[in-house]
NUSE-935865 format. One line per field, with one value per residue (C-alpha): residue in one letter; x, y, z. Coordinates in Angstrom, 3 decimals, padded with zeros to 6 digits, always signed. Example, Ala and Ser with C-alpha at 12.3 -4.5 7.8 and 13.67 -1.06 7.14 Angstrom:
% residues 2
residuo = c(a|s)
c1 = c(+012.300|+013.670)
c2 = c(-004.500|-001.060)
c3 = c(+007.800|+007.140)
% end
This chain:
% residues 416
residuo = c(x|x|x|x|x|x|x|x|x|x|x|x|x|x|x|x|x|x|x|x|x|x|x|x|x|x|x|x|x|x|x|x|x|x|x|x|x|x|x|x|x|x|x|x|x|x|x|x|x|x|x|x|x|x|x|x|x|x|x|x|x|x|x|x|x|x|x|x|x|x|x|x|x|x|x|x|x|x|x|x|x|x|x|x|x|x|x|x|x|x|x|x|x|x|x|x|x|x|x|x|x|x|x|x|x|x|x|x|x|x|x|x|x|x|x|x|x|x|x|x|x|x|x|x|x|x|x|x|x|x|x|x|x|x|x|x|x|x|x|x|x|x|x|x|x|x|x|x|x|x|x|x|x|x|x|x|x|x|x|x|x|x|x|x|x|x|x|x|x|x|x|x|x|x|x|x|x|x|x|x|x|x|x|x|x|x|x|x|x|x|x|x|x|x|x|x|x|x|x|x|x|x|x|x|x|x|x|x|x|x|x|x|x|x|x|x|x|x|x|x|x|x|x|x|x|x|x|x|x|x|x|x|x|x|x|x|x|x|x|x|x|x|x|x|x|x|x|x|x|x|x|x|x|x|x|x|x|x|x|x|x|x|x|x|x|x|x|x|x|x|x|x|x|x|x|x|x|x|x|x|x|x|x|x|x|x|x|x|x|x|x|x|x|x|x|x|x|x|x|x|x|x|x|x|x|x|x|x|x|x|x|x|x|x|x|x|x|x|x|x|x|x|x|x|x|x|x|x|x|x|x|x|x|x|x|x|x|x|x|x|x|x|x|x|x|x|x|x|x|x|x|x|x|x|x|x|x|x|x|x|x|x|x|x|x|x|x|x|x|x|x|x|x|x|x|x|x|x|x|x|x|x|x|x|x|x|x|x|x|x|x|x|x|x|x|x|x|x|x|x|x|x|x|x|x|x|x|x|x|x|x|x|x|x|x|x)
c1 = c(-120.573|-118.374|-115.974|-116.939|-113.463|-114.515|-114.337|-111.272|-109.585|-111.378|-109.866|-106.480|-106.877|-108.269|-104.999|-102.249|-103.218|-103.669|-099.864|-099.043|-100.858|-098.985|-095.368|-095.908|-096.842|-094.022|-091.916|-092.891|-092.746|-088.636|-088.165|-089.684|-087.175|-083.993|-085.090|-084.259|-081.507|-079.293|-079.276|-081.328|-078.929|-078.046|-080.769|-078.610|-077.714|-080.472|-082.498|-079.808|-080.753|-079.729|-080.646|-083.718|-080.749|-078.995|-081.921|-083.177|-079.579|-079.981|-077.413|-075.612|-074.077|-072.371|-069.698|-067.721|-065.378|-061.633|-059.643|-057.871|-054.809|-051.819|-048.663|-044.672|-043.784|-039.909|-037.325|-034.289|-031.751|-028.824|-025.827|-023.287|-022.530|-018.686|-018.867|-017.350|-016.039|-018.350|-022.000|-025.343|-026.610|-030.329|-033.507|-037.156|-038.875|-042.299|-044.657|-045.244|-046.512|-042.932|-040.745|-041.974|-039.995|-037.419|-036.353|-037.076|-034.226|-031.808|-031.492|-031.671|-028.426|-026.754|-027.307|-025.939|-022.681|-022.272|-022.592|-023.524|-026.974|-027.027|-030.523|-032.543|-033.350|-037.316|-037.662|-041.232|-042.030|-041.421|-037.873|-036.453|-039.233|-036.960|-036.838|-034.883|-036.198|-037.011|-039.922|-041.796|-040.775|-039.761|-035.898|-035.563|-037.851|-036.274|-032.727|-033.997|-035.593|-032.765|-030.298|-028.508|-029.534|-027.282|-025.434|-027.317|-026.115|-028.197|-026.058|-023.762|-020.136|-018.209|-015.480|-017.765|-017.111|-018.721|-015.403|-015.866|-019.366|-021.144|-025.063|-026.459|-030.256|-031.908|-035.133|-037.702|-037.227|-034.356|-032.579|-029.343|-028.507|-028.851|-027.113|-024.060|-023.585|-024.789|-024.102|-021.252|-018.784|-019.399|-019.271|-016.188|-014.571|-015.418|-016.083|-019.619|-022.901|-026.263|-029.051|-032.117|-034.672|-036.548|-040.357|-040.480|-043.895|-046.173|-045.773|-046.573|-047.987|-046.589|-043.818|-043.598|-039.345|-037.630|-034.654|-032.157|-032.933|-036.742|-036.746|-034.492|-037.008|-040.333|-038.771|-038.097|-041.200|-043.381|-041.041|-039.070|-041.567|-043.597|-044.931|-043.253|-045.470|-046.914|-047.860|-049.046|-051.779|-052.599|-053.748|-055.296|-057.490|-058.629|-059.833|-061.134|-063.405|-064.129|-065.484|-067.370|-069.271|-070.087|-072.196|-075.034|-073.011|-071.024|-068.240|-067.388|-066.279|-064.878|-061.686|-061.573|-058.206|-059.259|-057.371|-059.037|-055.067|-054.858|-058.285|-057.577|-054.014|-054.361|-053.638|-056.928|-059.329|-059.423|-059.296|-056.562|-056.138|-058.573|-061.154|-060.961|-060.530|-057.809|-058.964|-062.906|-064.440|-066.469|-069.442|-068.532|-067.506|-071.002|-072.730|-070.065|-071.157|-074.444|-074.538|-072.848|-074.964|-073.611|-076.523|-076.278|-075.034|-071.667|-069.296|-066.689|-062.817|-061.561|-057.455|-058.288|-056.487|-058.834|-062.700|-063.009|-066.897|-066.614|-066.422|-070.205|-071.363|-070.096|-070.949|-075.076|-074.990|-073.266|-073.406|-070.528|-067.919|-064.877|-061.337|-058.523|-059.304|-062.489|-061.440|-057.754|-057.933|-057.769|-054.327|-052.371|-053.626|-051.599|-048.227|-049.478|-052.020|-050.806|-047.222|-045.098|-044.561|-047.490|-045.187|-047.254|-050.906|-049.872|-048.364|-051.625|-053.594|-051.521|-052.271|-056.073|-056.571|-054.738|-057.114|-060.425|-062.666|-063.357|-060.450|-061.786|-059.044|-060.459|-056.949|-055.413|-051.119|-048.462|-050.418|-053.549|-050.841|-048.893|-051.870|-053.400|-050.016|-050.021|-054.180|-053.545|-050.674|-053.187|-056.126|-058.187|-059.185|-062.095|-060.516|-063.267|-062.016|-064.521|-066.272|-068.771|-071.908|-074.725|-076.204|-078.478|-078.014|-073.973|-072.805|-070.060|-067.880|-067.725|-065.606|-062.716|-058.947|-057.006|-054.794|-056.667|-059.324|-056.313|-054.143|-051.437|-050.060|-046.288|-047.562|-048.810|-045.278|-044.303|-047.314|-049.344)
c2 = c(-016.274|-013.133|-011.082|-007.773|-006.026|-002.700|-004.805|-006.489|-002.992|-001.890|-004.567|-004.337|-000.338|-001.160|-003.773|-001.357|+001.640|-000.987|-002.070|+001.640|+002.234|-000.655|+000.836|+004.279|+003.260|+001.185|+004.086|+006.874|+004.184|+003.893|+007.628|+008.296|+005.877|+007.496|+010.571|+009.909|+009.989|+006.742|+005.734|+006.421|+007.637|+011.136|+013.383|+016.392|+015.216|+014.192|+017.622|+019.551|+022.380|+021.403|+023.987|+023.328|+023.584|+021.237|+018.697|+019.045|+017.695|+014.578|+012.640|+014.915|+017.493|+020.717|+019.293|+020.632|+020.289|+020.492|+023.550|+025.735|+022.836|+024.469|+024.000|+024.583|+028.047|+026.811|+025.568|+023.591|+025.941|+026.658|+027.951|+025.799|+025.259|+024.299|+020.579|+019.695|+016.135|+016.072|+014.221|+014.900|+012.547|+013.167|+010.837|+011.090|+011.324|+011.630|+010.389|+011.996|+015.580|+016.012|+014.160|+016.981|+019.565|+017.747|+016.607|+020.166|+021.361|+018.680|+019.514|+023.521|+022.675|+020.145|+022.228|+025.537|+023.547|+021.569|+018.485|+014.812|+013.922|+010.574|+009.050|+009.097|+006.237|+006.688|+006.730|+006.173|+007.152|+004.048|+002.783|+000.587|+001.616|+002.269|+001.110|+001.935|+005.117|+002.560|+000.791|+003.645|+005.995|+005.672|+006.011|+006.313|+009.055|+010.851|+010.602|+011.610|+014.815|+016.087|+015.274|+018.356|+019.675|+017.874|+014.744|+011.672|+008.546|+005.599|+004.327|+005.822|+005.985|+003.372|+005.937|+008.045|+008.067|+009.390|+011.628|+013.225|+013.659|+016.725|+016.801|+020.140|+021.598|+023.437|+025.318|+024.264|+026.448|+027.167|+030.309|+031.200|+033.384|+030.615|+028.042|+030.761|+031.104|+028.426|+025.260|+026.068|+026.670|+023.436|+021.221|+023.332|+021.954|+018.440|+017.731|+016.006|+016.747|+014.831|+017.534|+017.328|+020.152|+021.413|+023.066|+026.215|+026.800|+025.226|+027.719|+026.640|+030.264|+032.050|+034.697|+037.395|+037.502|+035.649|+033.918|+032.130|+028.484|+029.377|+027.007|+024.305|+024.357|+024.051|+021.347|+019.296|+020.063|+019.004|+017.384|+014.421|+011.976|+009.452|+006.271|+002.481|+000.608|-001.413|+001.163|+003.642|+000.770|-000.219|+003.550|+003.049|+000.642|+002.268|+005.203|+003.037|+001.442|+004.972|+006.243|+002.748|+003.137|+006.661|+005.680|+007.894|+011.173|+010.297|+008.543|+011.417|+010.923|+013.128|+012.365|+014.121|+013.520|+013.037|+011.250|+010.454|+010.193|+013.726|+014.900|+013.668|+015.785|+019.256|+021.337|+020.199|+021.247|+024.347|+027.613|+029.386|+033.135|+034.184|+031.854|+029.323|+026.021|+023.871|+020.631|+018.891|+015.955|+012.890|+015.137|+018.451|+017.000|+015.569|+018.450|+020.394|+018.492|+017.742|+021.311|+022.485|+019.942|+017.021|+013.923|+010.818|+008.887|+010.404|+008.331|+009.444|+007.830|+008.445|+008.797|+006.927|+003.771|+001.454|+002.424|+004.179|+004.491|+008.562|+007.890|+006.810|+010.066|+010.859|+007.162|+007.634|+010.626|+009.456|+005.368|+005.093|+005.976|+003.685|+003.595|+001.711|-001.416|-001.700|-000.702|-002.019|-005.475|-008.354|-009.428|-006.543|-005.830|-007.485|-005.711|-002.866|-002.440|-004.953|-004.522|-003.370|+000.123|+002.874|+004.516|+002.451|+003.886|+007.555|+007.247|+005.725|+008.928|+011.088|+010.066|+008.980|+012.814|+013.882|+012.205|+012.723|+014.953|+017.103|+017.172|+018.129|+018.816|+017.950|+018.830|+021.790|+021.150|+020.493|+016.959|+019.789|+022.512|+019.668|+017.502|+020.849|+021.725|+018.838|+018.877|+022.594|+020.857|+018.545|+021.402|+019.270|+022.981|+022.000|+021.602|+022.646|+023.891|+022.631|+025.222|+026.223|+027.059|+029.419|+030.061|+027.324|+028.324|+027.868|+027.279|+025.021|+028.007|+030.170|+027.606|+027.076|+026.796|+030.219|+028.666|+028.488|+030.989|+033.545|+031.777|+032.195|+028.896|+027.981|+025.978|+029.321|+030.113|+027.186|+026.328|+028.863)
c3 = c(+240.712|+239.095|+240.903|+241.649|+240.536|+242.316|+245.635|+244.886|+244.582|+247.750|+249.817|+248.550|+249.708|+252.935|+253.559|+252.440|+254.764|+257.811|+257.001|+256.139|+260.034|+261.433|+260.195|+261.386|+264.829|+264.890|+263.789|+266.171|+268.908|+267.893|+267.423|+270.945|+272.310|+270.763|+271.958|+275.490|+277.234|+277.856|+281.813|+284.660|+287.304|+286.272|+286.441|+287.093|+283.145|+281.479|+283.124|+281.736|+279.412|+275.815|+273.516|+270.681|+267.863|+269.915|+270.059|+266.203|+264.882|+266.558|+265.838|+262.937|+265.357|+264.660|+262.331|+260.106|+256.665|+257.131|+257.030|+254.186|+253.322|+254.503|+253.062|+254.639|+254.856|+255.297|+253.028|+254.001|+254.567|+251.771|+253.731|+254.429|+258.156|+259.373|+260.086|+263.450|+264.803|+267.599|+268.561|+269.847|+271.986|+273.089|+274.548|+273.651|+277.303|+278.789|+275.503|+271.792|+272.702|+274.276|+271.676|+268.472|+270.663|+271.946|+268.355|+267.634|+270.391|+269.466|+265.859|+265.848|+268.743|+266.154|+263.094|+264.757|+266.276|+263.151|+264.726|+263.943|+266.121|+267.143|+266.474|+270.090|+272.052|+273.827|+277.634|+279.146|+282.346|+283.991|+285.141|+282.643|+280.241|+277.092|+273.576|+270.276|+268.171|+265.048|+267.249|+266.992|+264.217|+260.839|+260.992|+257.129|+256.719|+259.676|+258.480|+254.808|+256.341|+257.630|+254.688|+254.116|+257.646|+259.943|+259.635|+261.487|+263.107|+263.724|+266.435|+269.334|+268.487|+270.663|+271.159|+273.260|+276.833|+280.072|+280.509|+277.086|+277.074|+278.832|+279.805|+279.073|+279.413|+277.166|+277.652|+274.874|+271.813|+272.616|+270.897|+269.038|+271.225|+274.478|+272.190|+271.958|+275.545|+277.456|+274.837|+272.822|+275.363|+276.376|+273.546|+272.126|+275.919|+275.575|+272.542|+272.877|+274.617|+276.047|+275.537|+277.502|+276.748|+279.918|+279.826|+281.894|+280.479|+277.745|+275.554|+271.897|+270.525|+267.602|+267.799|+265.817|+266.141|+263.538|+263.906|+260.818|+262.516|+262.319|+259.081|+260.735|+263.983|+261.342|+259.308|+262.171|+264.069|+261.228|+258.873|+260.713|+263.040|+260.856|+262.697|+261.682|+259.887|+262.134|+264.763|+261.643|+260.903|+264.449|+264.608|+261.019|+261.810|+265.292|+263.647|+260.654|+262.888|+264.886|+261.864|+260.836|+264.226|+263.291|+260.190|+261.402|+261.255|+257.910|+259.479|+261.801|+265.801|+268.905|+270.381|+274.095|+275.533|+279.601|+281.912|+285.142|+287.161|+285.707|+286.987|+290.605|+290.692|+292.924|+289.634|+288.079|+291.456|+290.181|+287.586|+286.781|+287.329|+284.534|+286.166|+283.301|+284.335|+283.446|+283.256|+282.876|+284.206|+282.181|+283.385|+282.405|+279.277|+278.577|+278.902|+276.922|+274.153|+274.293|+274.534|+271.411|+269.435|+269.237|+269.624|+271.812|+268.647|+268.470|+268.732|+271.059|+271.750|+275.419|+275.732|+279.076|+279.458|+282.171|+282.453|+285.452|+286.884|+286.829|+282.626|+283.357|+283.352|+279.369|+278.813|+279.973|+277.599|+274.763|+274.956|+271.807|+274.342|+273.450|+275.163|+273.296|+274.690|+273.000|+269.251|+268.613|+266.461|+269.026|+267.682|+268.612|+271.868|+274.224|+272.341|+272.414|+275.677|+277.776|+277.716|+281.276|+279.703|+278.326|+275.457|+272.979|+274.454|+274.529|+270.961|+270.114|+271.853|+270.296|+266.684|+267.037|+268.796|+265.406|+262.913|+264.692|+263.151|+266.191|+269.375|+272.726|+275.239|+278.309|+280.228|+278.907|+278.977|+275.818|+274.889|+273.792|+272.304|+269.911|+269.083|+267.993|+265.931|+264.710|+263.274|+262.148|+259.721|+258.395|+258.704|+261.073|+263.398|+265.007|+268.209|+270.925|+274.308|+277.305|+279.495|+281.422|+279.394|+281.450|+276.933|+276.339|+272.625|+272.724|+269.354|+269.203|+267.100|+270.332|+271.359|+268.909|+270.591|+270.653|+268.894|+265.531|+265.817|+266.984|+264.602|+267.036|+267.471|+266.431|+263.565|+261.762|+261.362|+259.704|+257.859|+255.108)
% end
């Protein structure tokens, strides 16, 4: 008996759109899935209003390319300055966002009293928390920076004394003019000082008044600090495997610095004068985001050290929430997580909130102002500030730091 060809063709036909049928059942089933909202506890979340621009970029969200590259506006300064016999002795306190202007201070003083600085040691915040400048930074590249800027010594002379050695504050960026009268009387007396730069405000924004040490300040601002080695690829690989956990939004990923021991602290209950609030919960956070765009497959990298349960509510919305703990390679985590002191995990912070493609500042403070001097150097700008959002169609430009979209931060005056 022959085969009817016309039949054979037929059934072949009929079989392909039944598997064609099959797959896009299968399909639409999956898309209707990823279309919801991760968790079932937070209605208030999930019933949110998320704006139809928001919703049809999925998981892409409202990136964007990098910045115009900037390059230094400064050059090492050419005139001679009358070397003295005396020292510099300074510490780097209270995590990274503090040491950038305390090396800042300490050099603009040494320069101007032609002084040798004697290479910092780091304090934490815990007692007995301290540890030698070269297990964090690069001490060659910091001494090379400042070669024909001021003299540097990589260890304290043993002929210094607590008789000849004066502690004297400094108020961050501290002027000439302050150096002249409150500083240089001293030192001239005994010979030596101990500098310790104090914050009477977080004030990183751009001044319009120049000053001859202007160059001295930029070089050492955004000149000196590299990471060692080994903490330079610790951070490598974290954001390395940020970005390999992004694959659906080209290897991109939010770092949102919020720390819940800050959150709980009387300053962060409520706004400031102008009625903008200073700090943002997991929550507020969430929305901000989901918001402005960005889908439930962002991935996004918490500066919070334990999981807490109020880091749920970010977590529901966007399930590829990651603290360190969860990203750093297995072998280095009990050097640098588990250790007594936390100088390790805020250096870590302060670098992975440097590299991210998009910086959220949940907590405003000088952690937010020098992580965003320190993207604006590298052109990283999209730095989005957190707020309240009543426009369902926010778009996450309306939201861009002061400090770029103004272009008022310090870093505009070293950096062109």
């Amino acid at each position: 008996m022959g085969v009817d060809l016309r039949q054979v063709v037929a059934g072949i036909l009929t079989l392909a759109m039944f598997v064609m049928l099959g797959n896009m059942i299968k399909r639409d089933h999956f898309d209707s899935v990823e279309e919801k909202f991760p968790g079932s506890g937070r209605d208030t979340l999930e019933n949110a209003k998320i704006s139809k621009e928001g919703l049809s970029k999925k998981n892409s969200g409202p990136w964007k390319d990098d910045g115009q590259e900037l390059k230094p506006c400064w050059s090492k300064p050419s005139d001679d300055v009358e070397q003295t016999e005396g020292y510099v002795l300074f510490s780097l306190t209270n995590g990274p966002e503090y040491h950038v202007s305390q090396i800042a201070d300490a050099v603009v003083v040494a320069r101007y009293l032609g002084a040798t600085l004697v290479l910092p040691d780091i304090r934490g915040t815990k007692p007995g928390d301290e540890r030698n400048f070269e297990e964090i930074y690069d001490v060659e590249k910091f001494i090379s920076s400042l070669d024909g800027v001021v003299r540097v010594a990589k260890e304290r002379p043993g002929k210094l004394s607590t008789r000849n050695l004066a502690a004297v504050k400094v108020p961050n960026r501290v002027t000439e003019d302050y150096i002249v009268e409150h500083v240089e009387p001293i030192y001239r007396s005994k010979g030596n000082i101990r500098l310790a730069t104090y914050f009477p405000s977080v004030n990183m924004k751009r001044i319009e008044r120049k000053s001859s040490s202007d160059s001295v300040a930029c070089l050492a601002m955004f000149g000196t600090l590299e990471l060692q080695p080994e903490i330079n690829e610790v951070v490598d690989s974290m954001v390395e495997r940020l970005r390999t956990l992004s694959r659906k939004s080209n290897g991109q990923f939010v770092a949102v610095d919020l720390r819940v021991e800050i959150l709980e602290q009387n300053g962060c209950q409520g706004g400031d004068e102008s009625g903008t609030k200073s700090c943002y919960n997991a929550q507020e956070v969430a929305l901000f985001l989901r918001k402005v765009g960005f889908g439930k497959g962002t991935t996004i990298y918490l500066t919070e050290s334990k999981w807490d349960s109020s880091l749920d509510a970010l977590k529901d919305i966007f399930p590829k929430t990651y603290i360190k703990d969860g990203i750093i390679p297995a072998d280095k985590k009990s050097k640098f997580l588990d250790s007594e002191g936390s100088e390790f995990e805020k250096i870590i912070d302060f670098y992975v909130c440097s590299q991210s493609d998009v910086f959220v500042p949940a907590i405003s403070g000088l952690f937010y102002a020098n992580v965003a001097g320190k993207r604006i150097a590298s052109s990283k700008t999209q730095i989005l500030v957190p707020t309240d959002i009543s426009d369902s169609s926010a778009s996450a430009s309306n939201f861009i730091t002061h400090y770029v979209s103004k272009k008022n931060h310090l870093a505009y005056s070293c950096l062109c």
